[in-house]
N, C-alpha and C positions, 0 to 999 in steps of 0.2 A: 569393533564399532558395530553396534545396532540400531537396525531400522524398524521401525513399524511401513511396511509395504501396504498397508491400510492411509498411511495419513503421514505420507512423506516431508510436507512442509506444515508442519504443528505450529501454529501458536505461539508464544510466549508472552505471560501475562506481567504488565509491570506496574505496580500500584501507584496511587498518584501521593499518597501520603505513607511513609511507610509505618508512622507512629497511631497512625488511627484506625487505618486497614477502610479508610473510606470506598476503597473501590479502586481499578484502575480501566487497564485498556491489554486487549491480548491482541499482538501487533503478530506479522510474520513477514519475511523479506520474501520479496517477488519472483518467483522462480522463471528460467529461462522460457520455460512452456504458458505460462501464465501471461508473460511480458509481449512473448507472439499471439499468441488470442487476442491480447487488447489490442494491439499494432494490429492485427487483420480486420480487426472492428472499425477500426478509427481513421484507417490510414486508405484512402481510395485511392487509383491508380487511373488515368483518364490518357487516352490516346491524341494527339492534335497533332495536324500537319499544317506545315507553316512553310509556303513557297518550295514546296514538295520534299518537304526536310519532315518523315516521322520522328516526334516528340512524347516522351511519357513525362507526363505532369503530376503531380504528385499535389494531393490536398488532403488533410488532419484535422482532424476534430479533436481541439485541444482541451476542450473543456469535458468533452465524452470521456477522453483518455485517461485526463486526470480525474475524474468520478469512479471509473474502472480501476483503474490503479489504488484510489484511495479504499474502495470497496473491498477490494483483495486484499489489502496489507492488512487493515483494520480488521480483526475475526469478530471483535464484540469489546463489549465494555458491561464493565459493573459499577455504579454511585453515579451517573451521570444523570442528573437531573435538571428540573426547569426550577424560576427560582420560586413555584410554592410544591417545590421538593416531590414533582411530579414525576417518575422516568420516562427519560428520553430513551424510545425506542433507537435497537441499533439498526440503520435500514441503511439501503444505498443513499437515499436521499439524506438523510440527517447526517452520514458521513462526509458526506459531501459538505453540507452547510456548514457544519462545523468546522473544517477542515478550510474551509473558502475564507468564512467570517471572524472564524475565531481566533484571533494570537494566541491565548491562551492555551487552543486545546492544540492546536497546531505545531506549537513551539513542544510542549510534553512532545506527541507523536514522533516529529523529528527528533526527539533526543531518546525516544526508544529506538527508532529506527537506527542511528548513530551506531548504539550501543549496541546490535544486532549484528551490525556493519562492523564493527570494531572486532567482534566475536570472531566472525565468520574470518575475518584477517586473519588472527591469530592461532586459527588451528590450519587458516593454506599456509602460514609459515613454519608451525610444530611439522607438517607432515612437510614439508620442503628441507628441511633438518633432518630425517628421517629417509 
């Protein structure tokens, strides 16, 4: 098995048409180290005593998370435009909207993602055989 030790979680690009080559989206699943940056970003940890009982309270920022999360999966996209066929830049923010707003682009995303997920099953079970 080979790694590029340069760019251990790459990309994979999945096009959105595959008869037209319109463009698609190069997705990549969230790696454990990834998953803890966002959760340390988002997740505050607050002390309170309560009739002399210390308490950690825990508060998330769930809409931060899910921006962060959607930012990192998503690497970029190609053919995504406005409708006078302008590019949409690929940013944190338009990731975001897209992903918030859009059934459309939302629904692709998760079924790349899926398909990622499915992947990644199938070779912890080839090497569980093994």
């Amino acid at each position: 098995m080979k790694f590029d030790l340069e760019n251990l979680n790459p990309g994979v690009f999945f096009p959105f048409d595959e008869d037209d080559g319109s463009g698609g989206v190069t997705i990549r699943l969230a790696s454990a180290e990834a998953l803890s940056k966002i959760e340390k970003a988002c997740v505050k940890k607050k002390v309170e005593y309560r009739k002399g009982q210390r308490f950690e309270v825990f508060s998330e920022d769930r809409k931060k998370r899910s921006d962060m999360i959607w930012d990192y999966v998503i690497v970029g996209w190609e053919g995504v435009t406005d409708l006078e066929d302008k590019e949409i830049q690929c940013t944190p923010e338009n990731k975001a909207l897209l992903m918030g707003k859009s059934t459309k682009f939302s629904s692709f995303v998760t079924k790349c993602l899926e398909k990622l997920t499915d992947e990644i099953t199938d070779i912890e079970e080839e090497l569980e055989k093994n």
